[in-house]
N, CA, C and O atoms as a GROMACS GRO file, in nm:
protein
  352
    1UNK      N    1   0.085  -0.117   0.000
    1UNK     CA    2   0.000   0.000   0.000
    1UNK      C    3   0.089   0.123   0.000
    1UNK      O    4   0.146   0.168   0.100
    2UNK      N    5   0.096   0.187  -0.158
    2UNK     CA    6   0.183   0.294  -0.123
    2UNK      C    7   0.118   0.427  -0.102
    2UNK      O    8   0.000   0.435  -0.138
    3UNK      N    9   0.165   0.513  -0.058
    3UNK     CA   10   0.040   0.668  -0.051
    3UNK      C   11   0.171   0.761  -0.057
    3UNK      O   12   0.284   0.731  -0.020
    4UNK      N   13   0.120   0.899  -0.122
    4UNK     CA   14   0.253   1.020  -0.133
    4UNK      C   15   0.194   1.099  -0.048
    4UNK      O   16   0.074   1.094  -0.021
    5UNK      N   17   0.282   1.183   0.002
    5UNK     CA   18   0.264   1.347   0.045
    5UNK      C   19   0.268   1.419  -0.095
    5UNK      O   20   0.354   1.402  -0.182
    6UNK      N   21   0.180   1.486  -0.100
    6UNK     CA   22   0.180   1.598  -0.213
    6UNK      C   23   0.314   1.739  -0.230
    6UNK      O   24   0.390   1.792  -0.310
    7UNK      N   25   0.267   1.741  -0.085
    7UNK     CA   26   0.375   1.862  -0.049
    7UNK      C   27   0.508   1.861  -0.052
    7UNK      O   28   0.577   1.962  -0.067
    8UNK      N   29   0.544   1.764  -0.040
    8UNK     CA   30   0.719   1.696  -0.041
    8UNK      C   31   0.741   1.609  -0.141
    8UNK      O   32   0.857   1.589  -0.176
    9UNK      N   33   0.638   1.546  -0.202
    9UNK     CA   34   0.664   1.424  -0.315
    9UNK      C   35   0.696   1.338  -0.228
    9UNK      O   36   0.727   1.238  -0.293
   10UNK      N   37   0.709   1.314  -0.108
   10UNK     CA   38   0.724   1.194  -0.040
   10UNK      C   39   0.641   1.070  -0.111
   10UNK      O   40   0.529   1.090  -0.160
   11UNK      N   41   0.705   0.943  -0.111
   11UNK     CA   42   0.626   0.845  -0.165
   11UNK      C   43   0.640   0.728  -0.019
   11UNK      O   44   0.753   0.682  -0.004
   12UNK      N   45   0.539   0.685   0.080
   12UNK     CA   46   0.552   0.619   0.186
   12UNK      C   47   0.491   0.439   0.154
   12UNK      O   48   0.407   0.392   0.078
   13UNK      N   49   0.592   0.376   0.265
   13UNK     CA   50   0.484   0.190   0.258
   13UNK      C   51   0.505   0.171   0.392
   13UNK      O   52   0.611   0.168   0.455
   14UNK      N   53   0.354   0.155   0.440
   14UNK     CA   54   0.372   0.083   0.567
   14UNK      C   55   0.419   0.213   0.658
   14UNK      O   56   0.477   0.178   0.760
   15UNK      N   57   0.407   0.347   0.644
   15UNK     CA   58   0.455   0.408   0.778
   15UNK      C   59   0.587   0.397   0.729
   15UNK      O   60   0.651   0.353   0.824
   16UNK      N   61   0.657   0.410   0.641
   16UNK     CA   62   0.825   0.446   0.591
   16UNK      C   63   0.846   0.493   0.462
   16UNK      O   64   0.804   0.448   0.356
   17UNK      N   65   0.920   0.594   0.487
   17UNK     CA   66   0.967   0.598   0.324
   17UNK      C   67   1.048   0.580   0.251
   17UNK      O   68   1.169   0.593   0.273
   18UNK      N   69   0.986   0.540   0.129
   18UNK     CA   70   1.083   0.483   0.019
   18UNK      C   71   1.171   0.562  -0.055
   18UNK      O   72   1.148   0.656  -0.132
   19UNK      N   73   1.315   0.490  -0.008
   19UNK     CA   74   1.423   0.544  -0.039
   19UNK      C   75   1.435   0.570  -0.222
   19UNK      O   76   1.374   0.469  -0.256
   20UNK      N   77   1.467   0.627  -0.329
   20UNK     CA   78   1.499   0.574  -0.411
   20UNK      C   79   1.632   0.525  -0.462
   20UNK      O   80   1.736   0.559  -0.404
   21UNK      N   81   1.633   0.463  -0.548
   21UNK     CA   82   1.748   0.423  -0.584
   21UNK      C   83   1.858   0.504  -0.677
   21UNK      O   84   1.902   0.503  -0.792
   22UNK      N   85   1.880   0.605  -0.500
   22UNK     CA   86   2.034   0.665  -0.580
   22UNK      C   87   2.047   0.630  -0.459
   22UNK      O   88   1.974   0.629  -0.361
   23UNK      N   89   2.255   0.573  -0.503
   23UNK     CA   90   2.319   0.523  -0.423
   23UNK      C   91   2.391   0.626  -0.364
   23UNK      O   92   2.485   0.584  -0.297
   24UNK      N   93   2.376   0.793  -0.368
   24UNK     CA   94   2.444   0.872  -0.282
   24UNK      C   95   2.284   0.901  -0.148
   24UNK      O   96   2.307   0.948  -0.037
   25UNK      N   97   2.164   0.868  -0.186
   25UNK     CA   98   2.069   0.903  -0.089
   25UNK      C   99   2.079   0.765   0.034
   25UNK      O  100   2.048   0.762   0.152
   26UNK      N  101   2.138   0.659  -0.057
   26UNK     CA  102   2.120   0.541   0.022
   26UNK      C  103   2.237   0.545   0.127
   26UNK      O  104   2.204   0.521   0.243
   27UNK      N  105   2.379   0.575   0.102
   27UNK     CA  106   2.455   0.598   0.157
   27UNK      C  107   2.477   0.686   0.276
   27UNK      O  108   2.540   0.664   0.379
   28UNK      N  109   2.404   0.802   0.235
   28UNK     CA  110   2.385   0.903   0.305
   28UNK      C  111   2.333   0.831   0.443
   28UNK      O  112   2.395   0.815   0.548
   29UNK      N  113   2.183   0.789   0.404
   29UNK     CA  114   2.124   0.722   0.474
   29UNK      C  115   2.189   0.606   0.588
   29UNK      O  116   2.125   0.569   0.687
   30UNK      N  117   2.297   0.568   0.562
   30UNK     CA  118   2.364   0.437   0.603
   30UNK      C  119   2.458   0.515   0.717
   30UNK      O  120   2.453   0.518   0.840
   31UNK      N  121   2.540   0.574   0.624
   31UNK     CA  122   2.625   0.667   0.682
   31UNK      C  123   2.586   0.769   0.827
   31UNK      O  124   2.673   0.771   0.914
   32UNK      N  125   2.480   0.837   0.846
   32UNK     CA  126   2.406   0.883   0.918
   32UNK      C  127   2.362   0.803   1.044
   32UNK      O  128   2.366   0.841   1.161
   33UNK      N  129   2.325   0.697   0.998
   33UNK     CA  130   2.282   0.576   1.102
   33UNK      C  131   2.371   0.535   1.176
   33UNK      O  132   2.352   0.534   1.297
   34UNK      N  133   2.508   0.486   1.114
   34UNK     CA  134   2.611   0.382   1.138
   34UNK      C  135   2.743   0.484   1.235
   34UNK      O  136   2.792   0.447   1.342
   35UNK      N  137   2.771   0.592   1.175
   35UNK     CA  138   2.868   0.653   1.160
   35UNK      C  139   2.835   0.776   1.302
   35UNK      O  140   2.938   0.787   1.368
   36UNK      N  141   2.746   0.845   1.345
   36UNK     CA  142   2.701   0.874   1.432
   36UNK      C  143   2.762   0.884   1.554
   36UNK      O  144   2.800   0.773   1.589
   37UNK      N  145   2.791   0.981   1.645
   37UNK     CA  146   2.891   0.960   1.764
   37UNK      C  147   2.760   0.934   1.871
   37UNK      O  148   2.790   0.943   1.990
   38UNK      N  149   2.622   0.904   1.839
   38UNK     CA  150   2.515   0.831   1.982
   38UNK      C  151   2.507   0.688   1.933
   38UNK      O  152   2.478   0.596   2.011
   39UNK      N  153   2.535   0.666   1.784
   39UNK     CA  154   2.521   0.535   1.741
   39UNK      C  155   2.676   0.412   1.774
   39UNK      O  156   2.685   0.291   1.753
   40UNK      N  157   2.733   0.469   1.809
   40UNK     CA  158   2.841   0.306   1.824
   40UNK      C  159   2.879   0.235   1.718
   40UNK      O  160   2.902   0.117   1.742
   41UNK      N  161   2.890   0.266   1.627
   41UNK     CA  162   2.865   0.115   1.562
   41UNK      C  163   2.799   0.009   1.592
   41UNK      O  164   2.847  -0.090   1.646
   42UNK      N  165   2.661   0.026   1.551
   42UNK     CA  166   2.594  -0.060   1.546
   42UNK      C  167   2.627  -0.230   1.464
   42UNK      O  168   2.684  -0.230   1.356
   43UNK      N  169   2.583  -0.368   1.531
   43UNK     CA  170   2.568  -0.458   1.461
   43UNK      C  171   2.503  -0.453   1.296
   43UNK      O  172   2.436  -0.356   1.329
   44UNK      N  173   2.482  -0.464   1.214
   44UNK     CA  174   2.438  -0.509   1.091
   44UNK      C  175   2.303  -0.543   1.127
   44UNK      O  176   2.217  -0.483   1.062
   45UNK      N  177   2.254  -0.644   1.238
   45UNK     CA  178   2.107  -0.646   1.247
   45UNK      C  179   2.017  -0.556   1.332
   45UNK      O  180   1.896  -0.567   1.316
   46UNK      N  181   2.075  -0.451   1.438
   46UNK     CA  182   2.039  -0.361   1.563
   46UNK      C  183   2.006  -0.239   1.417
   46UNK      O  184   1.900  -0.182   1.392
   47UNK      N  185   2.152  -0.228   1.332
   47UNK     CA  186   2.132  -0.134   1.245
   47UNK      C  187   1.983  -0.122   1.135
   47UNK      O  188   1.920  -0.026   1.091
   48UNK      N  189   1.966  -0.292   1.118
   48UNK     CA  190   1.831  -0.294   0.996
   48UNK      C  191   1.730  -0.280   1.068
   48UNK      O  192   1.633  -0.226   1.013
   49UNK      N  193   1.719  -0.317   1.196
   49UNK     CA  194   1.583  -0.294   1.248
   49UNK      C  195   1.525  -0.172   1.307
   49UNK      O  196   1.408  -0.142   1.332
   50UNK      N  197   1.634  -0.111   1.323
   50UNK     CA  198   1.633   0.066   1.375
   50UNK      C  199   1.618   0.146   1.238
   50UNK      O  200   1.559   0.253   1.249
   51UNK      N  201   1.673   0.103   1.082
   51UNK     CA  202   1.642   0.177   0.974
   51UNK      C  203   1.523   0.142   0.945
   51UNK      O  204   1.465   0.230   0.882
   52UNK      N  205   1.440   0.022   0.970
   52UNK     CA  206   1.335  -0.009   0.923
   52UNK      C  207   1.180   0.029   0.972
   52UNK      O  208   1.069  -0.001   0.929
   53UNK      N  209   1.227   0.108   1.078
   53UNK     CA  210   1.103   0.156   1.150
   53UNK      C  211   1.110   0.286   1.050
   53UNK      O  212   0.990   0.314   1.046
   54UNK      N  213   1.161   0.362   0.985
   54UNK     CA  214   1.132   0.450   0.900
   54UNK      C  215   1.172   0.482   0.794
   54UNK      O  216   1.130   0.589   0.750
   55UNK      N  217   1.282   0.391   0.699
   55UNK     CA  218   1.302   0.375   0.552
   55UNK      C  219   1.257   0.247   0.495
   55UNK      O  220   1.214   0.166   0.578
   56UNK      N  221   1.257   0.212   0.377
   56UNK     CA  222   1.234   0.122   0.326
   56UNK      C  223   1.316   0.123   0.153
   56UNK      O  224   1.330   0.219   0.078
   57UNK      N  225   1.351   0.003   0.134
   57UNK     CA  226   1.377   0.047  -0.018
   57UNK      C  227   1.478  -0.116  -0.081
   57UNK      O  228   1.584  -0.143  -0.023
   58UNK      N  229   1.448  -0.169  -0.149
   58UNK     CA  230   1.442  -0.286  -0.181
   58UNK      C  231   1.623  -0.369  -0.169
   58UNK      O  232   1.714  -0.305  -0.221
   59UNK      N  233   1.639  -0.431  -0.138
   59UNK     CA  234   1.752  -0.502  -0.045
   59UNK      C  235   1.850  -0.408   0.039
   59UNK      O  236   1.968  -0.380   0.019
   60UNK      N  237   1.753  -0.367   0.151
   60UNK     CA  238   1.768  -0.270   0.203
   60UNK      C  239   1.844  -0.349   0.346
   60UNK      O  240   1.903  -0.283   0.431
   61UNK      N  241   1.831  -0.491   0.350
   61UNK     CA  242   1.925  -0.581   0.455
   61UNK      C  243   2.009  -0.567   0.389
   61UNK      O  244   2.091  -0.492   0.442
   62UNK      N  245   2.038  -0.601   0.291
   62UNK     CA  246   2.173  -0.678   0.233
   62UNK      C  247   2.267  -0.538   0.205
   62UNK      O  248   2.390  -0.539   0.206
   63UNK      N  249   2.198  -0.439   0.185
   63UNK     CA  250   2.316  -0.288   0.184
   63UNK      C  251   2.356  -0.266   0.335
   63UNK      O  252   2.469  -0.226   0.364
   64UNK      N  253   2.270  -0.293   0.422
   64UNK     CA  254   2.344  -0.261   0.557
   64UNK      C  255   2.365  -0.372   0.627
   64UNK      O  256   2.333  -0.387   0.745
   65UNK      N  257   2.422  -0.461   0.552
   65UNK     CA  258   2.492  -0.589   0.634
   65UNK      C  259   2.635  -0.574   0.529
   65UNK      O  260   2.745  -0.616   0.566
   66UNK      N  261   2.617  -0.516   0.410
   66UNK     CA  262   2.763  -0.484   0.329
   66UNK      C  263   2.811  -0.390   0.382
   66UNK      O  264   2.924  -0.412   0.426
   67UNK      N  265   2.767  -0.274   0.400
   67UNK     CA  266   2.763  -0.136   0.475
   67UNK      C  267   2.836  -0.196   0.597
   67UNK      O  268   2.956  -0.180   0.573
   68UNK      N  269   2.828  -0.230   0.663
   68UNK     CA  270   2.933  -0.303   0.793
   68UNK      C  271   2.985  -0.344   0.822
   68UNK      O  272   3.056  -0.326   0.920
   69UNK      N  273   2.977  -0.488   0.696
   69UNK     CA  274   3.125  -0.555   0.661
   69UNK      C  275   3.233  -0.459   0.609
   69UNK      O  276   3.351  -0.471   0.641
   70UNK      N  277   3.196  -0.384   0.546
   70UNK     CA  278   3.307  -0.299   0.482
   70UNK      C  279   3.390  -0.170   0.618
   70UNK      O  280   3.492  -0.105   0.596
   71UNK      N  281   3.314  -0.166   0.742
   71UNK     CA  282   3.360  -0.088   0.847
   71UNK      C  283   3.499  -0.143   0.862
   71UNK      O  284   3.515  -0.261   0.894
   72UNK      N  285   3.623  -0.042   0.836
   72UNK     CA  286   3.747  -0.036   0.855
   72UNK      C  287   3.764  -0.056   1.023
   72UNK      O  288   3.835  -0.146   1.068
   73UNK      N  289   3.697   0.029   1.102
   73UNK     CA  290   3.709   0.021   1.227
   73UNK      C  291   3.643  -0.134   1.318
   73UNK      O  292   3.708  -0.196   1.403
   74UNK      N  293   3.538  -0.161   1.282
   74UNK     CA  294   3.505  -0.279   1.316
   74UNK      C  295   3.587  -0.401   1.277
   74UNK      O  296   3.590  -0.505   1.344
   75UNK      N  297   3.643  -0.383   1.181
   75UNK     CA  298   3.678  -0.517   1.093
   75UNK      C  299   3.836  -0.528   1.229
   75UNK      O  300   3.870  -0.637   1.276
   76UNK      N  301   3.895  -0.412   1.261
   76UNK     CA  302   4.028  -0.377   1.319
   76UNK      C  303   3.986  -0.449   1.475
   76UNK      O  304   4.060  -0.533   1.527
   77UNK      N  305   3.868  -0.408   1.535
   77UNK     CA  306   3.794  -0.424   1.656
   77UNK      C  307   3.734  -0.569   1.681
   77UNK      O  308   3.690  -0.604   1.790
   78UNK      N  309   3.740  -0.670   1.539
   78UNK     CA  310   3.686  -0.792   1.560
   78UNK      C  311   3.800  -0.845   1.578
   78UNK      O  312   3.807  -0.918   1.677
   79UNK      N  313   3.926  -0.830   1.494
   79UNK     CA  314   4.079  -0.896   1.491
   79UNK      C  315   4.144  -0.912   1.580
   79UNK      O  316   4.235  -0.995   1.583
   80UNK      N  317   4.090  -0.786   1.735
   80UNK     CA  318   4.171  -0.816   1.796
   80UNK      C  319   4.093  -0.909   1.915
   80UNK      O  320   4.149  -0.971   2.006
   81UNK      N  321   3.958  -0.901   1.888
   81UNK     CA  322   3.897  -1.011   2.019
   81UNK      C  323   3.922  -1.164   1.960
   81UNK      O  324   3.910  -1.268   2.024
   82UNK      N  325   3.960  -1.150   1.822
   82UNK     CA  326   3.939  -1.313   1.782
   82UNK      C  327   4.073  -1.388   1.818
   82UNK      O  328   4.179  -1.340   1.776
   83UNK      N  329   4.075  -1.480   1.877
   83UNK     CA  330   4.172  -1.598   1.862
   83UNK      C  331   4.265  -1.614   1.730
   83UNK      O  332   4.217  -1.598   1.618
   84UNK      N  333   4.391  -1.644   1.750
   84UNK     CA  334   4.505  -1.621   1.655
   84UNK      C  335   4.488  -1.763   1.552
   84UNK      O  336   4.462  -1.874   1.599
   85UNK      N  337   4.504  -1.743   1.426
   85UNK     CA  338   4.485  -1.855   1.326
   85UNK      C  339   4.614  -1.929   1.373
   85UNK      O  340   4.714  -1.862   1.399
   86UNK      N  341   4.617  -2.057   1.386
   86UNK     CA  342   4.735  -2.165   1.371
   86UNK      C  343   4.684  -2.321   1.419
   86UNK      O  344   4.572  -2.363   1.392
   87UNK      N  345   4.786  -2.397   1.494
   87UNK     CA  346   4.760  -2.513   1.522
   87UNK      C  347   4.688  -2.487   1.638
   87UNK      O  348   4.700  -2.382   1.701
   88UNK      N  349   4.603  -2.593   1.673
   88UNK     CA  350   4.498  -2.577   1.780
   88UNK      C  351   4.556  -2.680   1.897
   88UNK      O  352   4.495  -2.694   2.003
   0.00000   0.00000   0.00000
């Protein structure tokens, strides 16, 4: 069920609106969420369920589960809690 605002061109589903598909609005979007000095770095799934109460826009998991894998700082922050590769 989609419905617009007239006044903004907003186009909404479900109580969210739909992002379109430009990848500098989507980013933005990601970036804003993720990047945030109240947000932490969020998990990949804390992150989709907190964007999903008010965006929407079609593989909108799978950009912010890439969106996090790709975190330079996290990726540095998992390396050092993990156990060292070798003989066990």
């Amino acid at each position: 069920m989609m419905r617009s605002c007239r006044k903004f061109g907003t186009l909404w589903y479900k109580n969210r609106i739909c992002v379109p598909n430009v990848d500098s609005i989507r980013k933005l979007i990601l970036s804003e969420a993720y990047d945030t000095a109240y947000s932490i770095h969020p998990c990949s799934t804390k992150m989709y369920y907190d964007l999903k109460e008010r965006f929407w826009w079609y593989g909108m998991k799978r950009a912010v589960a890439e969106y996090v894998a790709l975190c330079d700082t996290c990726q540095r922050v998992k390396a050092e809690h993990q156990r060292p590769v070798g003989l066990l």
